[in-house]
Structures are given as structure tokens and as C-alpha cells.
C-alpha positions as CSV (number, residue, x, y, z in Angstrom):
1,X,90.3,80.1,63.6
2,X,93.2,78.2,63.4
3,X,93.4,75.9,66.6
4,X,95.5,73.5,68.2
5,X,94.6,71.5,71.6
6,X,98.1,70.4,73.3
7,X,96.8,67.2,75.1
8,X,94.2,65.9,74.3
9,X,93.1,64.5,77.5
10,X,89.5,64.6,79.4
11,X,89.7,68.5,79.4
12,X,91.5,68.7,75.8
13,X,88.6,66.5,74.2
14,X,85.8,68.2,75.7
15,X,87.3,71.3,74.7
16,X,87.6,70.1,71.4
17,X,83.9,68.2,71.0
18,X,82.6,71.7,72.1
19,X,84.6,73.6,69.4
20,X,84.2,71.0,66.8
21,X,80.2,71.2,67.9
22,X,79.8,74.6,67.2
23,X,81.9,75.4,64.3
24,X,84.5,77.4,65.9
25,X,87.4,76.2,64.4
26,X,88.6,76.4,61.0
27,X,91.4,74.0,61.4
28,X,92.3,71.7,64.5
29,X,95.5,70.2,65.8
30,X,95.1,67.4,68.5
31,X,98.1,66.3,70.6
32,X,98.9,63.8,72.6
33,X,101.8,61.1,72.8
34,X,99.9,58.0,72.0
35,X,97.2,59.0,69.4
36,X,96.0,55.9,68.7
37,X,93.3,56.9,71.4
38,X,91.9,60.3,69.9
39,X,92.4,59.2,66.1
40,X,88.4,59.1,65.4
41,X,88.8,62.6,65.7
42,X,90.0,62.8,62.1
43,X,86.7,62.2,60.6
44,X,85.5,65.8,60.9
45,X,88.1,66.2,58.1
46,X,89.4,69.8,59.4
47,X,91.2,68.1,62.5
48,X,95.2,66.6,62.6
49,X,95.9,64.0,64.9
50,X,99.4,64.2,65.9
51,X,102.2,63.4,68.8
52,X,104.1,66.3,67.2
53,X,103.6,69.6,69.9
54,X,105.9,71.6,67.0
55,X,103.7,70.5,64.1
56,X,100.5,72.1,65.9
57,X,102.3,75.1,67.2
58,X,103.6,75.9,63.7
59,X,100.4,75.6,62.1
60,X,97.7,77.4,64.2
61,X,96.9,80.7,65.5
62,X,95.5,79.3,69.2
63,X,96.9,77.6,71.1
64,X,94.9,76.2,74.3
65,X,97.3,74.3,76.5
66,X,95.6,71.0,78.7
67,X,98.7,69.3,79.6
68,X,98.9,68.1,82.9
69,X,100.7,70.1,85.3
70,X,104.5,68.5,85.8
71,X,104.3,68.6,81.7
72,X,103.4,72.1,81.2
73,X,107.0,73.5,81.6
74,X,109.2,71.5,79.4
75,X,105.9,71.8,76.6
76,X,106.8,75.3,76.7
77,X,110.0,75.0,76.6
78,X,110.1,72.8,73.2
79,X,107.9,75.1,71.6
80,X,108.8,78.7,73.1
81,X,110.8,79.7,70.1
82,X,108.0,78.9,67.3
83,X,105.8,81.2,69.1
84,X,104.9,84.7,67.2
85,X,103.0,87.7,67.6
86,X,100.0,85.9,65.8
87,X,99.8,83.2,68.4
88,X,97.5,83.6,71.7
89,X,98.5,81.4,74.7
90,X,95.6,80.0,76.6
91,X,96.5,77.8,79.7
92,X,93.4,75.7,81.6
93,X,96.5,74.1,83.8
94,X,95.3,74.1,87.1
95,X,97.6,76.0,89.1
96,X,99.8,77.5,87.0
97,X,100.1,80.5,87.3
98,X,100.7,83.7,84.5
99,X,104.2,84.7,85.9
100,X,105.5,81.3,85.5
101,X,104.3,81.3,81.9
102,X,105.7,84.6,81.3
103,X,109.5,83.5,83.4
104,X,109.2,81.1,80.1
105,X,108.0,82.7,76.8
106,X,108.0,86.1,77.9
107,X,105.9,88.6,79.0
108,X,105.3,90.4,75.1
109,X,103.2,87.3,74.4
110,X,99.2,87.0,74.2
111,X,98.8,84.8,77.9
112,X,95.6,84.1,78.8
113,X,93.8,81.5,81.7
114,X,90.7,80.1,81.4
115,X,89.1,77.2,83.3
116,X,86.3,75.5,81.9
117,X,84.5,72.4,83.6
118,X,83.8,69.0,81.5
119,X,80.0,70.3,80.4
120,X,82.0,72.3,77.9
121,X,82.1,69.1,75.4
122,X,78.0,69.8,75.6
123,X,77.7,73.8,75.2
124,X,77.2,74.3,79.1
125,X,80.5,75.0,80.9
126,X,81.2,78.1,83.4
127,X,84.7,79.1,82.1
128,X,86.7,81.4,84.0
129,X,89.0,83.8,82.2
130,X,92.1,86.0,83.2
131,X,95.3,87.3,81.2
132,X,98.6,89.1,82.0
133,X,98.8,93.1,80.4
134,X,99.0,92.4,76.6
135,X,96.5,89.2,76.7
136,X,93.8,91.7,78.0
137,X,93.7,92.5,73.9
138,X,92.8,88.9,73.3
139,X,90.5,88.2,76.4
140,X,87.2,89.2,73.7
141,X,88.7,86.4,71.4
142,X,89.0,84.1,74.4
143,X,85.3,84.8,75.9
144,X,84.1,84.1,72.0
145,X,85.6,80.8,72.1
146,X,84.2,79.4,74.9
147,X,81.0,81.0,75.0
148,X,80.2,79.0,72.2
149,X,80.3,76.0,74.5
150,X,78.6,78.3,77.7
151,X,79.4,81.4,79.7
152,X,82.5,82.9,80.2
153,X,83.4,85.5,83.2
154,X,86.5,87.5,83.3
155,X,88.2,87.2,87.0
156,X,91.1,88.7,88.3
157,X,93.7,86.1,88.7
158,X,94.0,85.3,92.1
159,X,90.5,84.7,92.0
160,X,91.4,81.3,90.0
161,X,91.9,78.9,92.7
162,X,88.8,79.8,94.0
163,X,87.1,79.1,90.6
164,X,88.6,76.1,90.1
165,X,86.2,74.4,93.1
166,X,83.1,76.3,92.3
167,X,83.1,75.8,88.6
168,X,85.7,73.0,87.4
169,X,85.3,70.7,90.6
170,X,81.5,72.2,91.1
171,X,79.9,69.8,88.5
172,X,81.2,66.9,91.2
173,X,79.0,68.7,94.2
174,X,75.9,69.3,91.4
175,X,76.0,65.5,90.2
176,X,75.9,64.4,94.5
177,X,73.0,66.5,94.5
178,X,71.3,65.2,91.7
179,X,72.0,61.8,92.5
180,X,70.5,62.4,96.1
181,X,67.1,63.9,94.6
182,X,67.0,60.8,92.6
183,X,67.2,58.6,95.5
184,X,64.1,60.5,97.1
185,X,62.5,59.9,93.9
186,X,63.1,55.9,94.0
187,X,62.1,56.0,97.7
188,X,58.4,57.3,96.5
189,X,58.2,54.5,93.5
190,X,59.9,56.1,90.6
191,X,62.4,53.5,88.5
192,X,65.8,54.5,89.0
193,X,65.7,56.0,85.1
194,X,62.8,57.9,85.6
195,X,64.0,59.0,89.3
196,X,67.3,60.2,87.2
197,X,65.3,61.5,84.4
198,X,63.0,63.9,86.6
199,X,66.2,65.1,88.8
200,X,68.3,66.0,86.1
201,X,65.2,67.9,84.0
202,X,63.9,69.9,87.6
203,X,67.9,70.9,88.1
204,X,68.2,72.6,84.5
205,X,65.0,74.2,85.1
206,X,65.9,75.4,88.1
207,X,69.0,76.8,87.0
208,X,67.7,78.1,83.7
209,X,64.9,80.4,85.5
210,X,67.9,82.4,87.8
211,X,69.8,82.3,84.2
212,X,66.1,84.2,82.4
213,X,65.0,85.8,85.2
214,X,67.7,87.1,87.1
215,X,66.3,86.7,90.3
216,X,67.8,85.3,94.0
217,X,67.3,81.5,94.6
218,X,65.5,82.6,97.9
219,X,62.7,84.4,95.5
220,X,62.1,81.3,93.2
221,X,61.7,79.3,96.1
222,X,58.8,81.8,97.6
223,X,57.5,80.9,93.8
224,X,56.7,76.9,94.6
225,X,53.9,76.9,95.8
226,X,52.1,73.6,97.5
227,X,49.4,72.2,99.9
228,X,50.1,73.9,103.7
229,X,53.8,74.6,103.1
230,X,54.9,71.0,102.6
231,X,58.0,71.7,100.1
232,X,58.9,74.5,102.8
233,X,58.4,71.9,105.4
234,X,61.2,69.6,103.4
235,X,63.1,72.6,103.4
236,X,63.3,72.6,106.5
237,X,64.1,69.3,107.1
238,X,66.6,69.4,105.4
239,X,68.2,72.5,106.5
240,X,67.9,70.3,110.0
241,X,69.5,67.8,108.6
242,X,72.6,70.3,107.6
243,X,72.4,70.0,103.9
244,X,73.4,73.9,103.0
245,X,76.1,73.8,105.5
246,X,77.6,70.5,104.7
247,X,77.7,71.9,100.8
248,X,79.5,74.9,102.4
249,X,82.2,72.6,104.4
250,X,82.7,70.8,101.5
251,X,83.4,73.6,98.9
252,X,85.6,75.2,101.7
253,X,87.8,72.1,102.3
254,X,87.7,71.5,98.5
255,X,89.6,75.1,98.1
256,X,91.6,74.1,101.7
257,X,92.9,71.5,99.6
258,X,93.8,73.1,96.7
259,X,95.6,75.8,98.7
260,X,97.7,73.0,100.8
261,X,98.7,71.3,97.6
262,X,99.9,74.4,96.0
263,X,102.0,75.3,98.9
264,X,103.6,71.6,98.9
């Protein structure tokens, strides 16, 4: 597949290392203003570094847009008129939202709206995917894509804000919980890199048997099994202490947040 990345930012290089990783490009454009930054990128030898949004446009058959927001409009606008039936559109801008893309290309292209999280650039991200009428022929193209670098799951759109704190921002409220369990782990007389190491390794594993098994977190936890109930005993505690309800608040005023901004 012929791919170009328009900004090459965080997201765009993640995206990239993820598709470069697996294979899933035959050719790659990278964009950004000052390339001097992503210019290593050249070494894979199938990748153009360029400043040039036209040149990419012109010379792939995907384009995934990671622009920042204010950007995103007048990008679309410079390039509009290069776009063809062989081009799919796929926007990760926060945000913004299908009709606005179609007020500026028009609604007879491919548009479609993903939004992957930063463990993409290691094969791991939740990505998020919706389309307007004619880009639900290219949403199995999409989902290939980025199920090389995870899972995909195809949403309705309004469902994207939403996604966008539970997926996207959610890595922020899984790293605060790792980073707690490894501060338990120093307080019983672990070094802080094996503390880290045995937090990170129990949170995969914990993740990975819902992933295989399929089951409810509330049945894996019936699983662990230890002397007289003492994890259900810390558990406990910290239920007391509020820890599921303050994860709740804070995904809640994440979304509150988004939603305000939006509006302003």
C-alpha cells in the first residue's frame, strides 16, 4: 500500500513505526514542515521525507491525516483538488468531525476516522474507527491497517469523543495505575526497576487473560486465590479508599472536558 502520513508528529510517528514495523506499507510519505527532525526515517529505504503535503498526496493511495487541529482545514484545502477516486481519507484529528471534512472535499470521497493511542508505534493500540456513506467500502482496508499495530473496533461516530478518553487518553489513567502498583511494590523492598518491572508484566497478564479468555474482570478476580482472603482483603481496602470511583470521576471529567472544549 501506498502511504503517506501528513504530520509527522507524536501520533504520525507512532503511526508510522507501527506500519513500518509490520510491513504494511509499500511506500511511505512523511510530512512535516521542518524535517530535519524525522529525517532518520529514510533509512528504511521505502520512506520520503518531505515538507511538501502535494508531493505525498500525489504519490500515495492513503492518506492518514495527524495534523493538529487549527491545521487540518487549510491542509485540506491545499490538497483537495489532487484527491481521486483511488485515494482514502483517514482523519485521527481529534475532534473533527466527518461533515466538516466532507463541507471541504466532498462527500463522494473515501472519509474515514480512526483514533489510535501512542502503543500503536509497538503493535498494541485500541483504534477506534468510523466513516461517512461511501468510506464504509474502505472501513475493512482501514481495520487491516491498524490491526497490524492492535485491535480495531468500528463505532458509530458520535461515539468518538467518548473514545477518545477511554482509548487515546486511557493509556495516561493505565500508566497512574501502574506507577501506583509499583509504589506498593518499593514499599515491600522491591528496587524501583524491579517494582516497575513486576507491575508492568502482572498488568499485560491481566489484560491478556480477559483478551484469551473472554471472561468478566469480576470472574478472574474470583480466580486469585491466596491465604484467608488477603488480596480480597486489599480489595477492599482499596475500594475504601475510593480507587474505582475516583478512576470513574476522572474518566468522566476527562470526557466533561473534551465536551466543554468542543463547545468553546
Amino acid at each position: 500500500m501506498k502511504i503517506a502520513i501528513i504530520g509527522a508528529g507524536n501520533l504520525g510517528l507512532a503511526i508510522a513505526k507501527g506500519i513500518l514495523h509490520s510491513n504494511g506499507a509499500t511506500t511511505m510519505y512523511l510530512t512535516k514542515r521542518n524535517t530535519k527532525s524525522i529525517q532518520e526515517f529514510e533509512k528504511y529505504g521505502n520512506v520520503t521525507v518531505t515538507s511538501d503535503n502535494k508531493e505525498a498526496v500525489k504519490n500515495s493511495d492513503i492518506l492518514i491525516f495527524a495534523v493538529q487541529p487549527g491545521h487540518f482545514t487549510s491542509i485540506l484545502n491545499e490538497t483537495k483538488d489532487l484527491l481521486s477516486e483511488k485515494h482514502v481519507v483517514i482523519s485521527t484529528i481529534t475532534g473533527f468531525k466527518i461533515p466538516r471534512i466532507e463541507e471541504i472535499i466532498g462527500s463522494d470521497k473515501f472519509i474515514i476516522r480512526s483514533m489510535p493511542n501512542t502503543a500503536i508505534s509497538v503493535g498494541k493500540s485500541m483504534t477506534c474507527i468510523c466513516s461517512n456513506e461511501l468510506g464504509k467500502k474502505r472501513v475493512d482496508l482501514a481495520k487491516a491497517i491498524f490491526n497490524r499495530m492492535g485491535h480495531t473496533m468500528e463505532i458509530p461516530e458520535d461515539q468518538m469523543q467518548a473514545a477518545t478518553v477511554i482509548c487515546a487518553s486511557g493509556i495516561a489513567f493505565w500508566m497512574r495505575l501502574i506507577r501506583a502498583t509499583t509504589q506498593g511494590a518499593i514499599q515491600l523492598g522491591f528496587d524501583a526497576k524491579e517494582a516497575q518491572e513486576l507491575a508492568m508484566h502482572t498488568c499485560n497478564g491481566a489484560a491478556s487473560l480477559l483478551i484469551e479468555s473472554g471472561s468478566h474482570p469480576e470472574e478472574e478476580i474470583d480466580r486469585v486465590t491466596t491465604p484467608k482472603g488477603c488480596t480480597i482483603e486489599g480489595l477492599n481496602e482499596m475500594e475504601h479508599q475510593g480507587l474505582s470511583s475516583s478512576l470513574i470521576r476522572g474518566i468522566v471529567s476527562s470526557y466533561e472536558k473534551i465536551s466543554h472544549i468542543r463547545k468553546t
